[in-house]
Each structure stands twice: as C-alpha cells, then as structure tokens.
C-alpha positions, 0 to 999 in steps of 0.5 A, spaced: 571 707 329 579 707 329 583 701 331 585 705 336 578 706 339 577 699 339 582 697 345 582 702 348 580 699 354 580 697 354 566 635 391 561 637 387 558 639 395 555 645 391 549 649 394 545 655 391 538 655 394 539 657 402 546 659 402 546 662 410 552 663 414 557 658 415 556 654 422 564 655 423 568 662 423 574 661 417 580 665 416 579 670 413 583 671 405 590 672 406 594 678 403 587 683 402 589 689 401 586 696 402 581 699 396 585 704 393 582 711 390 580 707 384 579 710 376 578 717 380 585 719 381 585 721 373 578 721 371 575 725 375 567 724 378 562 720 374 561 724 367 567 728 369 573 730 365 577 724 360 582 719 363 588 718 358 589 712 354 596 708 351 594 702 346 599 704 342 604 703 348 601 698 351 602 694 346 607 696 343 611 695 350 606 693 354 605 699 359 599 700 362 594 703 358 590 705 363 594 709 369 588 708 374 587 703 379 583 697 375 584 689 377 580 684 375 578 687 369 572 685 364 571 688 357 564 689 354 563 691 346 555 694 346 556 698 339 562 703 338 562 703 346 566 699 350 564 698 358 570 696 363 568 694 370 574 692 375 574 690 383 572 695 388 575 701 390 574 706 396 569 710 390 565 704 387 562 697 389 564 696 381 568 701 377 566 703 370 569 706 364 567 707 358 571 707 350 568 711 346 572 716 344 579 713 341 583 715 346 580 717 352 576 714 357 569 716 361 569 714 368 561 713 369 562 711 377 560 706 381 555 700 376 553 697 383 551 703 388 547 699 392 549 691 396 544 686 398 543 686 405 545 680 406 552 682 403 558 686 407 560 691 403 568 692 402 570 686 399 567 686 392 571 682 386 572 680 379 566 683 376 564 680 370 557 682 365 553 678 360 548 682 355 541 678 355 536 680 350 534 687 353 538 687 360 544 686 362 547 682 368 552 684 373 556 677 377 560 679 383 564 677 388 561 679 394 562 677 402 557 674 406 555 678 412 556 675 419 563 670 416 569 672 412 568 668 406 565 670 399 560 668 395 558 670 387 551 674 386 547 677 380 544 684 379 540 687 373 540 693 369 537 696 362 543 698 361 551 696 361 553 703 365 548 700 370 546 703 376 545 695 377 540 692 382 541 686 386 535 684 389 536 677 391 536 674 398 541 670 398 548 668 394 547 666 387 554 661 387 555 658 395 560 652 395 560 653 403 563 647 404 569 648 399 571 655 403 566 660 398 566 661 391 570 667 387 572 670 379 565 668 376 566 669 368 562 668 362 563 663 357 558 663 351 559 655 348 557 654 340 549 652 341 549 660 344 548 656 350 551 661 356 555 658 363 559 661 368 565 659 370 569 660 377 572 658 383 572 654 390 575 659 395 579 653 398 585 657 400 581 662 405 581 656 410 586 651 408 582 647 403 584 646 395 582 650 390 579 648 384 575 652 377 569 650 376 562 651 371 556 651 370 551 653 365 545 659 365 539 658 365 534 662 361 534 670 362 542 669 367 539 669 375 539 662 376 543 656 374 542 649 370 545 642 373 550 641 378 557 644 377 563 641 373 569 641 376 575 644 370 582 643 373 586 642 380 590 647 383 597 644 382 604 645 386 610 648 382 608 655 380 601 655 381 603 654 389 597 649 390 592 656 388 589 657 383 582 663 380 580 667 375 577 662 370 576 665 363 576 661 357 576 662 349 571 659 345 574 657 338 571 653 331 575 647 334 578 649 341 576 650 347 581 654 351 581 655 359 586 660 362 587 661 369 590 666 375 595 662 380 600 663 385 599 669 391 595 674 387 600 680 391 606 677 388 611 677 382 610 670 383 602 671 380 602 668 372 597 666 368 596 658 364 592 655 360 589 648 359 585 646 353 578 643 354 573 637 350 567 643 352 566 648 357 564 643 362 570 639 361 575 635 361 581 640 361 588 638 360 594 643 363 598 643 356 604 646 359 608 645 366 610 653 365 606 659 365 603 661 359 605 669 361 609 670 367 612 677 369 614 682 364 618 688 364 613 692 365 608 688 369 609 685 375 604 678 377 600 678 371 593 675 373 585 676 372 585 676 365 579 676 360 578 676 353 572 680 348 573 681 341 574 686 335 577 687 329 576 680 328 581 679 333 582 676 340 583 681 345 586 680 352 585 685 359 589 683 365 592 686 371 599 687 374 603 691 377 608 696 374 615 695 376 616 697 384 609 697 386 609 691 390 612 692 396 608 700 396 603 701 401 596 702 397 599 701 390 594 700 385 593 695 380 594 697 372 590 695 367 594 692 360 592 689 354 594 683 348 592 680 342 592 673 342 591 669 336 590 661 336 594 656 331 594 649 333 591 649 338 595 653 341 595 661 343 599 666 342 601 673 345 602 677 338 600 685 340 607 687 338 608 683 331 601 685 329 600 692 332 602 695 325 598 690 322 591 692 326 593 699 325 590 698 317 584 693 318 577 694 317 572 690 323 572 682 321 567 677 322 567 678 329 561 677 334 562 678 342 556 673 345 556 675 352 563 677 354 566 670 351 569 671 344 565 666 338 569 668 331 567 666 324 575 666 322 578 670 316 583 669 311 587 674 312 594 676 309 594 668 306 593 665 312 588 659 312 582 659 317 583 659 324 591 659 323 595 665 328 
C-alpha cells in the first residue's frame, strides 16, 4: 500500500457504578451547534459511491484532506485499512469511513446505530476505538437523558465498522459532581497496559475543567482505581477551558496534547505538555499554543495521533477560512506528520512529504489507537531523534 493509501485519512469526586440523573438542573453546553449532513454530502450512502481524498495537499498546504464534515476525528489502523470515526451528524450517531484505496474513501455510515436507553440522542461526541483481541470497543460521549450534561459510555463490536452495541444500563465515566465527563481517548502505556483519558465537563455549568486518566481493566468495559487528575485549565489562551485529551507514548516521553479555548472560534488551539506517565504529573512546556490558526484552518482542535510508515501522524479538526460565522458550517478533516526530538514535538508534514512519498513501512505498531514505536535510523539520524 502506497504512502498515499497510508494517510489518507485519514476532586477526584468520580462515580462509575450508579450514575443516575443529576439532582439540580445544569446549563446545558455552551455554543452547540446543529448536527450537520456529516460525510454523506460527498460520499453517498453507506457502501455507496468514494469521497475524494487530498493527502498531498493536505500536507503540502495544509487543506482539508477530507471535504465532508468529520470533527473530533480518530484514526484506527486494522491491516491495510484504516477506520475513521467523528461526532455525530444529522446521518449518524458515529460516522465511519474507510481507506483502503489510495485515494478515496468508503463511507460505511453510522457505526453506533443504536443508543442505550438511558441516553438522549443528538449530542454524541468525540469517539475513540480500542482494538481487543477479537473485538473492538467503541467510547463516546453521550447525554444522560432527562439533564443537559454528558457522560463517556462503551459499546462492542466483532468489527471495526461496527454496528457497535452499547448494552450497558448507566454511564461508563460520570464525574457528576464535576459537570459530566467528555473527549475519551486511548492510550496504550509501554507494559501493554490501555487507560482512557478524558475530561471533566466543568465548563457546562461554571465549574473548572481539567484532563484526567484512568487505566482499563481487562477486555475495555470497566475501569481500575481512581482517576488521575493530568492538567488544570489555565487563563491566558486556553480561556480557562480545556478537552480533548490525547497523548504519544514515545521510548522516553510521554507527551499529553490538549484542545482548549471555545471549540467555535478562531481562538480554539492545540497545546501539549510532557508527563512522567500517563497517570501523570504533566507540565505545560510552553505558555503558547503548540498549533493555533492557520491559513487554512481556522481553530484548530480534537486532535489524534496513530501510526504508520514508521511515523507519527496527527488528525484534527478545523475550520476552513470563512466558515465560522455560517450557519451549519462543517468542520474539516486535516492531517500532520509529528516527529519527537528532545523531548519536543514537532509538525513536519511538509518538509517530510517528499521524503515519506519513498519509504517502506518501519517498525511501527498502532496498540489501541496510541502510537509505541520502535524508532529507526533513518536518513543518518540517531534513534528517536526528529
């Protein structure tokens, strides 16, 4: 499979057992807008006609490589193929495409048919897919019915294409005295041990915001210990609100990246701060954004990373120049090379283009969604240096 297959598309007041409705009524989410028509527009019905991809472009120029609504992206490898799932669309609970062509996609339609009873639907975000052993689980944010806050569930699947089924009778991830919980993502530590990261949905109802994780237990449903609070939100340029948790697993570092500021606004930027595990502690390592507007991405945010051609590729959202102040505007898909030196990443899709247009698959392994690489020497450059 070409490289241009490979991306295309590419406190602690915590309660999992008994998550029932919230005894006070909340503000609901500020800034919701209406679920648009999704990948549909350009890619037909499930199965039906290819929706065009650019990853030259994209990384080249940094366009959209998908032009289809598709925000809170997350990318899983299984083979050749590669699964993308987003946030809910007037067609789908969770939109899903498939790469397996170099460049087109396949949209497979809604991987989550069906929500548990004691959700509401409309309000499904941020999904995230780990792959265990012969079964895939699906988390996602959803709302608990009856109130106007969210919470993180789970589903299963004998297929990453779903249909996934959520047969649960209450929330996986509650956090309901901290305003709900959102963004789960998954991390695979270097034991081969998986934890979900996500966040405390304080700013529904005035409360602060801040990232957590926890570890799996066995088989993805349930979770081990109590949470690990990662990082506070801070004033400044993350407008006292940060999401969307993700983190890169590296032989030395750990690596945690983060939305923050209001998700509909030119304002939204992705930072990162370095942990001493993925249970923490994390440091901001710089007073700045890590990657704020672009030319042609406009509040950059929900970012994830998976790996191939012995690299580390990033899929966020954002929005194409103009498009904030429309009604119904939809949130592009767009792609980066991230390499680690020192500690520090770096985006490095255009200077490497050319270069990961040649390469062979390295030693790359994509462990639940979370990138663990075996680093190679490559053009003279020692191990795990960008």
């Amino acid at each position: 499979m070409t490289i241009t297959g490979v991306v295309a598309i590419l406190l602690a007041m915590w309660g999992v057992a008994g998550c029932g409705s919230d005894a006070d009524e909340v503000v609901a989410r500020p800034g919701q807008r209406r679920q648009t028509d999704g990948p549909a527009a350009v890619a037909e019905r499930a199965g039906g006609e290819r929706a065009a991809l650019r990853p030259a472009r994209g990384l080249l120029r940094g366009v959209p490589v998908f032009n289809g609504d598709f925000a809170d992206p997350y990318v899983l490898r299984v083979g050749d193929s590669f699964f993308a799932y987003s946030t809910n669309t007037d067609d789908a609970n969770v939109p899903i495409l498939v790469v397996e062509d170099p460049l087109a996609a396949r949209y497979l339609g809604d991987a989550l048919p069906k929500l548990p009873e004691w959700s509401d639907p409309g309000f499904v975000w941020a999904p995230a897919v780990l792959a265990d052993d012969e079964r895939y689980v699906l988390y996602y944010v959803t709302r608990l019915a009856d109130t106007e806050t969210q919470r993180i569930s789970s589903a299963v699947s004998a297929a990453p294409s779903g249909p996934f089924v959520d047969d649960s009778e209450g929330p996986m991830v509650c956090q309901r005295d901290l305003g709900g919980s959102i963004d789960p993502s998954i991390v695979t530590d270097r034991d081969g041990a998986n934890w979900l990261l996500f966040k405390n949905d304080g700013n529904c109802c005035g409360l602060p915001t801040s990232l957590w994780s926890q570890e799996l237990a066995p088989g993805g449903r349930s979770l081990l210990g109590d949470p690990a609070r990662l990082l506070d939100a801070r004033a400044g340029w993350e407008g006292e609100l940060i999401e969307g948790p993700s983190m890169v697993v590296t032989p030395d570092d750990y690596l945690l990246f983060y939305s923050a500021n209001a998700w509909d606004s030119e304002r939204y930027a992705i930072g990162w701060a370095t942990c001493e595990s993925v249970s923490g502690p994390c440091r901001r390592s710089t007073a700045d954004p890590w990657m704020d507007s672009t030319k042609f991405a406009r509040g950059p945010g929900g970012q994830e990373f998976f790996g191939a051609l012995g690299d580390v590729w990033m899929v966020y959202h954002g929005w194409e120049p103009g498009d904030l102040e429309v009604p119904g505007a939809q949130r592009r898909l767009y792609l980066e090379v991230v390499e680690v030196a020192d500690g520090e990443p770096r985006r490095v899709g255009a200077r490497n283009s050319g270069t990961l247009v040649g390469a062979v698959i390295g030693a790359t392994v994509l462990v639940g969604g979370t990138v663990l690489w075996r680093w190679r020497k490559r053009r003279g450059r020692s191990p795990g240096r960008g």
